[in-house]
C-alpha positions as CSV (number, residue, x, y, z in Angstrom):
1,X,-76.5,124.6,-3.2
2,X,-79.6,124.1,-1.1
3,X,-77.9,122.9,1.9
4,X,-75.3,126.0,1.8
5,X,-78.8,127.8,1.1
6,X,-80.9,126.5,4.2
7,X,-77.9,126.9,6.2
8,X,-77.7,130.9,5.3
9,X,-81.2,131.1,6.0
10,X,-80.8,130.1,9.6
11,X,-77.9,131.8,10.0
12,X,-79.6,135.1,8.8
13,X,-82.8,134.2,11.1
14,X,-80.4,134.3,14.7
15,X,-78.4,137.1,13.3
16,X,-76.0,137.2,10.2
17,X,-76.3,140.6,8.3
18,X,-78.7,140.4,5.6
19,X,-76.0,141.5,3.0
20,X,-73.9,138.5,4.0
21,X,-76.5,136.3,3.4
22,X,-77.5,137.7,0.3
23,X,-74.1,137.8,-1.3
24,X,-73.1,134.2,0.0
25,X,-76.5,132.8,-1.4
26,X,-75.2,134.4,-4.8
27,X,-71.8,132.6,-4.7
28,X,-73.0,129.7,-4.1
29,X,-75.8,130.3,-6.7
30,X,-73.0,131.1,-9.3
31,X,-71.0,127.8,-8.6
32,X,-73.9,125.9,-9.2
33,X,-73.9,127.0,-12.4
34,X,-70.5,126.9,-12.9
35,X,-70.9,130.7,-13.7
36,X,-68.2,133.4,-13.1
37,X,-69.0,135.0,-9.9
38,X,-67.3,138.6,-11.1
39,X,-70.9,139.3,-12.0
40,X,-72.0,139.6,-8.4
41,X,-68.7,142.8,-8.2
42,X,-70.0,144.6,-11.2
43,X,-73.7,144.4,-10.0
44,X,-72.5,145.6,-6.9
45,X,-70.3,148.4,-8.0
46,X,-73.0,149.2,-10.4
47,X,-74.6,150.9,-7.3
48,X,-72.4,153.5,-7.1
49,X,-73.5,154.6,-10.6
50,X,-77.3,155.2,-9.9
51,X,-77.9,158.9,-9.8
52,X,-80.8,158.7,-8.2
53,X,-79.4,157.3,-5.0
54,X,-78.0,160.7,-4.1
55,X,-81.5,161.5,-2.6
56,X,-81.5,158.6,-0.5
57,X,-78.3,159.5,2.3
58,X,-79.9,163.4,1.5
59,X,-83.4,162.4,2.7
60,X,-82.3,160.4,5.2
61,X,-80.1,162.8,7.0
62,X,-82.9,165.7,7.1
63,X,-85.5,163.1,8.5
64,X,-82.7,162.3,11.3
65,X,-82.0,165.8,11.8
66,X,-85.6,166.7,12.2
67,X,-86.3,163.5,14.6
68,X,-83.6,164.7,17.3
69,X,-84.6,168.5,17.1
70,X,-87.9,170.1,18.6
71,X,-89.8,169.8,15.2
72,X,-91.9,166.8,16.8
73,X,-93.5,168.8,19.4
74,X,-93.9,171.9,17.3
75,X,-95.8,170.1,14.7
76,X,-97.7,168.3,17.0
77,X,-98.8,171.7,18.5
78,X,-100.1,172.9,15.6
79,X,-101.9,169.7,14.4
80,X,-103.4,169.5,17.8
81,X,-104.6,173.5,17.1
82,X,-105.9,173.0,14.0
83,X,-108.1,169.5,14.2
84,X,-108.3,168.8,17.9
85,X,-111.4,170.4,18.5
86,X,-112.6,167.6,15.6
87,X,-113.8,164.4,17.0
88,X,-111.0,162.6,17.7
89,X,-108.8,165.9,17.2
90,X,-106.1,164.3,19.2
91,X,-106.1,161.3,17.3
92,X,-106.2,162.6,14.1
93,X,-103.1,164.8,15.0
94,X,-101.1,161.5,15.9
95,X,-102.0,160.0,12.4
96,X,-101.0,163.3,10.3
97,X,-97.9,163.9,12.7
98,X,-96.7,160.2,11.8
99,X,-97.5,160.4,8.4
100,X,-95.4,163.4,8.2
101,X,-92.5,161.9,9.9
102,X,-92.5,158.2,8.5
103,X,-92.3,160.6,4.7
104,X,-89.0,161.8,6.0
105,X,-87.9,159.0,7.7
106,X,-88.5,156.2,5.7
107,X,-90.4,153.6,8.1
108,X,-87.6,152.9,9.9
109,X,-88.9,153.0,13.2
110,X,-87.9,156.8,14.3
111,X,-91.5,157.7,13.8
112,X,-92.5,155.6,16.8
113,X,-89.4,156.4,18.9
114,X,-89.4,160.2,17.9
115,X,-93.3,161.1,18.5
116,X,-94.4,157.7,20.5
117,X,-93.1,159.1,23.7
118,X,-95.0,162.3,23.1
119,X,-98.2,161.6,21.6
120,X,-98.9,158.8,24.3
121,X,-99.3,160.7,26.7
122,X,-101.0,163.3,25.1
123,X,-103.9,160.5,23.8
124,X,-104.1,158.8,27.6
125,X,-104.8,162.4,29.1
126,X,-107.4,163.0,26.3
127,X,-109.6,159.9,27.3
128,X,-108.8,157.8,24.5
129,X,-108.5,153.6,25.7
130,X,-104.8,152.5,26.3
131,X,-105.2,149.7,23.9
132,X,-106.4,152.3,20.6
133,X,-103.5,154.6,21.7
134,X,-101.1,152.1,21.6
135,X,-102.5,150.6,18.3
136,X,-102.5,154.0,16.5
137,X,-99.0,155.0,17.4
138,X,-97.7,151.6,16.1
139,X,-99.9,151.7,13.1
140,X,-98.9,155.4,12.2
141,X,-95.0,154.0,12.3
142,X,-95.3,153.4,8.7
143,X,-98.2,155.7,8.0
144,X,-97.0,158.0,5.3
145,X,-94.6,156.4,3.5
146,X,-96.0,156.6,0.1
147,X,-95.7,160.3,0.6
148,X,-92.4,162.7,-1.2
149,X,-89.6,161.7,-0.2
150,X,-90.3,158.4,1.0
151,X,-86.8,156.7,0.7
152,X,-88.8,153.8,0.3
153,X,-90.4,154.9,-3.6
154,X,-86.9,156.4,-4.6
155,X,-85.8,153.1,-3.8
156,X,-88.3,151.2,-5.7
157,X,-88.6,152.9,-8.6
158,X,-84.2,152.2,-8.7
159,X,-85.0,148.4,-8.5
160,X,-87.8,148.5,-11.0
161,X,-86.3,150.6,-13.5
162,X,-83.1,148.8,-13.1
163,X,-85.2,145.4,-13.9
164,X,-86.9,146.6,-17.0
165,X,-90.1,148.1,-15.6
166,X,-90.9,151.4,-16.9
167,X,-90.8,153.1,-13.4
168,X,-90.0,157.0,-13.1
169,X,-89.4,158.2,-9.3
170,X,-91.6,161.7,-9.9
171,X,-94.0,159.7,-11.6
172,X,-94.0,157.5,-9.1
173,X,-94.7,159.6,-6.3
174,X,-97.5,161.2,-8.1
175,X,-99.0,157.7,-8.7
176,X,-98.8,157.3,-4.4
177,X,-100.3,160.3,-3.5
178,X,-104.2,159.8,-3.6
179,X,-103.9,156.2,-2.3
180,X,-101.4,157.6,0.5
181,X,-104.0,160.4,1.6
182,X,-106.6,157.3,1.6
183,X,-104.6,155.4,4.3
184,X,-104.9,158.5,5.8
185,X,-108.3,159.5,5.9
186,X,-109.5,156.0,6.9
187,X,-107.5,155.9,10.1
188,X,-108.5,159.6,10.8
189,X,-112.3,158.4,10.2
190,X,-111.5,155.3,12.0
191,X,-110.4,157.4,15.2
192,X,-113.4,159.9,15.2
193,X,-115.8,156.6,15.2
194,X,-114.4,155.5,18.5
195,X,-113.8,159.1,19.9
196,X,-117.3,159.4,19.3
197,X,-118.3,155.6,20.9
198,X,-116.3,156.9,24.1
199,X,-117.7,159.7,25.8
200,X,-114.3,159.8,28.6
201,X,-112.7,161.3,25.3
202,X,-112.4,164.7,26.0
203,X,-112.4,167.7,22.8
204,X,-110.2,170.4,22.8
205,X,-112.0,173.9,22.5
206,X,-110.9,176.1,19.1
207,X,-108.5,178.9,20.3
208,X,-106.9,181.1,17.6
209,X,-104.3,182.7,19.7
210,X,-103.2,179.1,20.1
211,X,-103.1,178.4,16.3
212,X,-101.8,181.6,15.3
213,X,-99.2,180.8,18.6
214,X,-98.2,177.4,17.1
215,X,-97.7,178.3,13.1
216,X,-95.8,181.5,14.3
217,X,-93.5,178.9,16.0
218,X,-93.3,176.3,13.4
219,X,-93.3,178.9,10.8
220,X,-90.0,178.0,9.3
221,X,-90.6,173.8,9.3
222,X,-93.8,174.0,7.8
223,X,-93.5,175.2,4.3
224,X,-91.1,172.7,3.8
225,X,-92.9,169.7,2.6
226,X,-95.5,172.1,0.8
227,X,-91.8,173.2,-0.8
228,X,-90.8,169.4,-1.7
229,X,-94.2,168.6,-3.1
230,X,-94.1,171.9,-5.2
231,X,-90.6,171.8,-6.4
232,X,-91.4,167.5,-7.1
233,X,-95.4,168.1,-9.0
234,X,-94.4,171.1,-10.6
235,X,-91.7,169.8,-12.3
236,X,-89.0,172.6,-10.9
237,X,-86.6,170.4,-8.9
238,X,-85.8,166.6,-9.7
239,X,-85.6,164.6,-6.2
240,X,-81.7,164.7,-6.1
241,X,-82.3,168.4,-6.5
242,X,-85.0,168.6,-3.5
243,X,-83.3,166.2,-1.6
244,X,-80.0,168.6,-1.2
245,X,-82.3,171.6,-0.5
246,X,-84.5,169.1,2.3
247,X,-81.0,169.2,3.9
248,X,-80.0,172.6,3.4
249,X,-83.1,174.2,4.9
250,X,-83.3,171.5,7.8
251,X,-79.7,172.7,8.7
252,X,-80.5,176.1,8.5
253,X,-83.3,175.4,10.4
254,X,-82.9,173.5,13.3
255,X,-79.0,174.7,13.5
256,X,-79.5,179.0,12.9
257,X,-83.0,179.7,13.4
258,X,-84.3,177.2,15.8
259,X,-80.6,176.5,17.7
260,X,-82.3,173.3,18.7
261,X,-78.9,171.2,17.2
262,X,-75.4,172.4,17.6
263,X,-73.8,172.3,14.3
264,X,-70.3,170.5,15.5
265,X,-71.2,169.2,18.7
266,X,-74.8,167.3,17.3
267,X,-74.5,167.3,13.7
268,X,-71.6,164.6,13.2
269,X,-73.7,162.2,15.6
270,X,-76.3,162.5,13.8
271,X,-74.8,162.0,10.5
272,X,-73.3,158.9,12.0
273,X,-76.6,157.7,12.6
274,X,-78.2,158.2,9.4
275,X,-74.8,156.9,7.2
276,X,-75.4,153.8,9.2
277,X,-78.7,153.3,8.2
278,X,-78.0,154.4,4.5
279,X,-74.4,152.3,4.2
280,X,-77.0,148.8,5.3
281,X,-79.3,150.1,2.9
282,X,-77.0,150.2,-0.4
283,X,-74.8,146.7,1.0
284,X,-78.0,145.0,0.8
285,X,-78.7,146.4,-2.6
286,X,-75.5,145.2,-4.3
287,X,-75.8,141.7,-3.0
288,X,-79.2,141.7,-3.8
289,X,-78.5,142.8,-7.6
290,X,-76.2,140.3,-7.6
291,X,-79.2,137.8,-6.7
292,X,-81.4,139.0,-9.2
293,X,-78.6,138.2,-12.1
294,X,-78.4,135.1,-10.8
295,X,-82.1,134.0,-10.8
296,X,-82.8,135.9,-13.9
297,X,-79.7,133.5,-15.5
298,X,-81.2,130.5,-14.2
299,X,-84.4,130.8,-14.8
300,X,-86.2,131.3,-12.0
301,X,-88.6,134.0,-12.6
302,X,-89.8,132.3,-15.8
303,X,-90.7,128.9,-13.2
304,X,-92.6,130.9,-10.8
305,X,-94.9,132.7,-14.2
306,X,-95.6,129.2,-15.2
307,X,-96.6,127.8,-11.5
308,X,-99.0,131.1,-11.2
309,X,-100.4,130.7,-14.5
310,X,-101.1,127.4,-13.8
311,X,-103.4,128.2,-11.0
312,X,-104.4,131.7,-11.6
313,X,-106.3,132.6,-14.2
314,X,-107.4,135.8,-14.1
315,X,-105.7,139.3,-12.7
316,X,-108.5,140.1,-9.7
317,X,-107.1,136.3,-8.6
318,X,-103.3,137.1,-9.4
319,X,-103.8,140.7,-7.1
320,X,-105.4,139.0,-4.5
321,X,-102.5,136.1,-4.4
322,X,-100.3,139.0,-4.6
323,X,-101.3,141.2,-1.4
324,X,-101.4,137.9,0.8
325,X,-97.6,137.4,-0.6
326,X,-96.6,140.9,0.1
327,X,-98.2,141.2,3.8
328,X,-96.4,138.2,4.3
329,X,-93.1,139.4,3.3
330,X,-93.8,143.0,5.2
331,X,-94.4,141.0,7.7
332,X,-91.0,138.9,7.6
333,X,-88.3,141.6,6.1
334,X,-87.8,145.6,6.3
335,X,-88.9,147.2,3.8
336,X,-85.8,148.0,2.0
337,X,-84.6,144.6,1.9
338,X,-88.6,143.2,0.8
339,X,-88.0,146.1,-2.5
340,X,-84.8,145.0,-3.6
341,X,-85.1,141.0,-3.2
342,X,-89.0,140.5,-4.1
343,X,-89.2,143.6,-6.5
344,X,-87.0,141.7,-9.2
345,X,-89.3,138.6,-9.1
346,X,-93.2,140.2,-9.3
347,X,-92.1,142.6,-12.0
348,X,-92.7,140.1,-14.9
349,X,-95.6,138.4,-13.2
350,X,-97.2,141.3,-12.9
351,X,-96.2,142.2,-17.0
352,X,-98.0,139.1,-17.9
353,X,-101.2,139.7,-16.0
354,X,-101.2,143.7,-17.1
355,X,-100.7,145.1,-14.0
356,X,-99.4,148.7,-14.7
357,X,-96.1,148.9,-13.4
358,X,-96.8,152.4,-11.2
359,X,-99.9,150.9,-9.9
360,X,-97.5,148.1,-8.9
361,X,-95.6,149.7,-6.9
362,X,-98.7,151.5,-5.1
363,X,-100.1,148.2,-4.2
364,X,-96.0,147.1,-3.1
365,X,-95.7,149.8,-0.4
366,X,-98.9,149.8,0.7
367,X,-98.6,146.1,1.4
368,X,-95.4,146.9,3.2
369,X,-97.3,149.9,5.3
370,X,-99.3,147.3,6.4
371,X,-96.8,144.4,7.2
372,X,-95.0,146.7,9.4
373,X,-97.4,146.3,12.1
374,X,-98.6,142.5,10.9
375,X,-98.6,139.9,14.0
376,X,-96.3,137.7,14.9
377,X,-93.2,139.7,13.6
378,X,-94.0,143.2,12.4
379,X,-91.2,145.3,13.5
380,X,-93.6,148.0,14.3
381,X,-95.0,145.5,16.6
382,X,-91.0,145.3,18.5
383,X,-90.5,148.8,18.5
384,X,-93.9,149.9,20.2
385,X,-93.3,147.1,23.1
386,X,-89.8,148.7,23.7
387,X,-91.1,152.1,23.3
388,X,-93.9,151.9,24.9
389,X,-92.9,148.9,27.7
390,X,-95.3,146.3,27.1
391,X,-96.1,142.8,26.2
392,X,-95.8,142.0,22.7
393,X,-99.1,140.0,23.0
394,X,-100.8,143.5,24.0
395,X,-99.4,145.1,20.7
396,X,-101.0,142.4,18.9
397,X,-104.1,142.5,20.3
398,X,-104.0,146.7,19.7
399,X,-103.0,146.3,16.2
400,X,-105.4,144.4,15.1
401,X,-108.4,147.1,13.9
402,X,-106.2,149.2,12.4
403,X,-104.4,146.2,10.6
404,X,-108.7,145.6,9.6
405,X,-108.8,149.5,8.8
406,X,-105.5,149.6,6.3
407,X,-106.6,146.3,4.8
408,X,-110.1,148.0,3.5
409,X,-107.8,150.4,2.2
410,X,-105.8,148.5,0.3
411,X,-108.7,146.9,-1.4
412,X,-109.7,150.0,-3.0
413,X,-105.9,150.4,-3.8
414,X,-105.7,147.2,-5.4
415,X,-109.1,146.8,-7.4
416,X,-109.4,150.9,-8.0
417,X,-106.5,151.5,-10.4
418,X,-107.7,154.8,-11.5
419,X,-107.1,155.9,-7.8
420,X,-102.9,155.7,-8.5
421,X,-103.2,156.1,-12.1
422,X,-105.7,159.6,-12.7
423,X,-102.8,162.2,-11.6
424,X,-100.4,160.9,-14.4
425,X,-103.3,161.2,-16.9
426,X,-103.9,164.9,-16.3
């Protein structure tokens, strides 16, 4: 067993699909037990049978549809109308744009390929230092994805729920809000204190001919997530129900209105695209339920309870121990495959130290936020050096205060409960 098991593990770090690893570390996890391995086919056909998993290809799809139309530059014009006369306007239009996008996208990278080649420039002609642009636009990759309809939360709140945590996806969602407009406002402040420390960075006067030019242009993309959040908060649509509508609109949108996509010549490649990413996302699931029988059968969430209540004894110690772990594993695996592998093991070590189970899942994805862009291995950290063309060692170096910056965050995240927790109580 644990030479087949170190033997996957290298195998998966040059290459093998995750899902392969996953589901031949379960096999050989069942033979060691001498267990019937038909468990590892019902926990992956089980899949199929989540209802909630309909929003995830939906959402997907209208964040891929949006990405390869002209909605980037439209909603970067009317950011940069509203807030660029702001210190740091310019800035603080890069770190709502992302936001917006990575929410629809699902931090999987199209944020920095979608807007990185248009807000670059936009930042460098503005005065702001090559090294903060660079930072920003690789820390706003995953900016946003505690915001409706992260395909990140849906897919959470599946795994927890499916592992006995009490973990409802609206509920959910509410929970993220506040602490995902925190993220937020720190890196906006964090941008006006260095526009302000660089006088070469330039402010853009207040024009409302622009603005009124700009929302007239966008005026059919931007109610939509003011729609989703409605629809979500107000109780009107469940997120399967928003999710189909997400995709409805963006068609009409970007297909009828807009004509920027031509329904059969551009909407089957972009399909394509998205099923790709989806199809990975729901292999990797099954497997990993699979896994999760297993250890739960052999014990070993039980082992690792005792070896942390051995050494920690209180929760401020446990939630401490806990974001290190986590920022580590962002750091290491996407975040879809971090939910479904680690999600099944922290769930009853955070029972036993009274961790509330929504609050849990704050702290998760915010952890993850962060361990996007986390040296050595962040993958935000690989896309921005393609994206932008440079040295991976420069994207470290960038990184770093807004990795400082997010991590102050967090703290108030972790140790402020009330912050996730005072939306559900009202």
């Amino acid at each position: 067993m644990s030479l087949g098991a170190l033997l996957l593990a290298a195998l998966a770090a040059v290459g093998l699909p995750l899902f392969v690893a996953l589901g031949g570390l379960t096999m050989l996890g069942y033979l060691s037990l001498e267990s019937d391995i038909q468990n590892l086919v019902i926990e992956m056909s089980a899949v199929a049978s989540a209802p909630a998993l309909v929003a995830i290809p939906m959402f997907t799809f209208a964040g891929y549809l949006m990405a390869d139309s002209g909605t980037p530059s439209r909603l970067v014009r009317v950011a940069r109308a509203t807030v660029g006369w702001m210190p740091g306007g310019i800035a603080v239009v890069a770190v709502v744009a992302c936001a917006f996008f990575t929410a629809f996208t699902g931090a999987s990278g199209v944020t920095i390929i979608a807007l990185g080649g248009l807000l670059f420039p936009i930042l460098q002609k503005e005065g702001f230092p090559e090294k903060f642009s660079l930072g920003l636009l690789t820390s706003g990759g995953s900016l946003g994805l505690l915001f409706p309809p992260s395909l990140p939360v849906i897919l959470y709140a599946i795994v927890a729920g499916g592992n006995g945590a009490s973990v409802d996806i609206d509920r959910l969602f509410t929970a993220a809000l506040l602490p995902g407009i925190l993220l937020v406002l720190f890196m906006a402040a964090y941008s006006a204190f260095v526009a302000v420390r660089s006088p070469e960075v330039k402010r853009i006067p207040f024009e409302v001919k622009e603005l009124l030019g700009a929302l007239r242009e966008a005026r059919w993309e931007l109610p939509l997530p003011v729609l989703i959040l409605w629809g979500i908060y107000g109780g009107w649509l469940t997120v399967n129900e928003a999710a189909i509508l997400t995709v409805l609109i963006a068609l009409v949108v970007e297909c009828l209105l807009y004509r920027d996509l031509h329904f059969f010549r551009d909407v089957p490649r972009i399909a394509v695209k998205s099923v790709v990413l989806v199809g990975a996302i729901l292999m990797i699931l099954g497997v990993a339920l699979g896994l999760t029988d297993f250890m739960v059968t052999a014990g070993i969430p039980d082992l690792i309870l005792e070896t942390i209540q051995a050494n920690v004894s209180s929760r401020i110690g446990f939630l401490l121990a806990l974001n290190v772990f986590l920022l580590v594993v962002g750091c290491l695996l996407d975040v879809f495959s971090a939910i479904i592998v680690v999600v099944p093991l922290i769930i009853p070590l955070a029972n036993a130290y009274q961790v509330d189970p929504l609050h849990l899942g704050v702290i998760f994805l915010t952890n993850l936020e962060i361990g996007y862009l986390t040296p050595p291995v962040g993958m935000n950290l690989f896309l921005s050096a393609f994206r932008f063309q440079r040295p991976l060692l420069s994207l470290y170096r960038a990184a770093i205060p807004f990795i400082t910056v997010l991590l102050l965050a967090l703290a108030v995240i972790t140790y402020v409960p009330e912050l996730s927790l005072i939306l559900l109580s009202r």
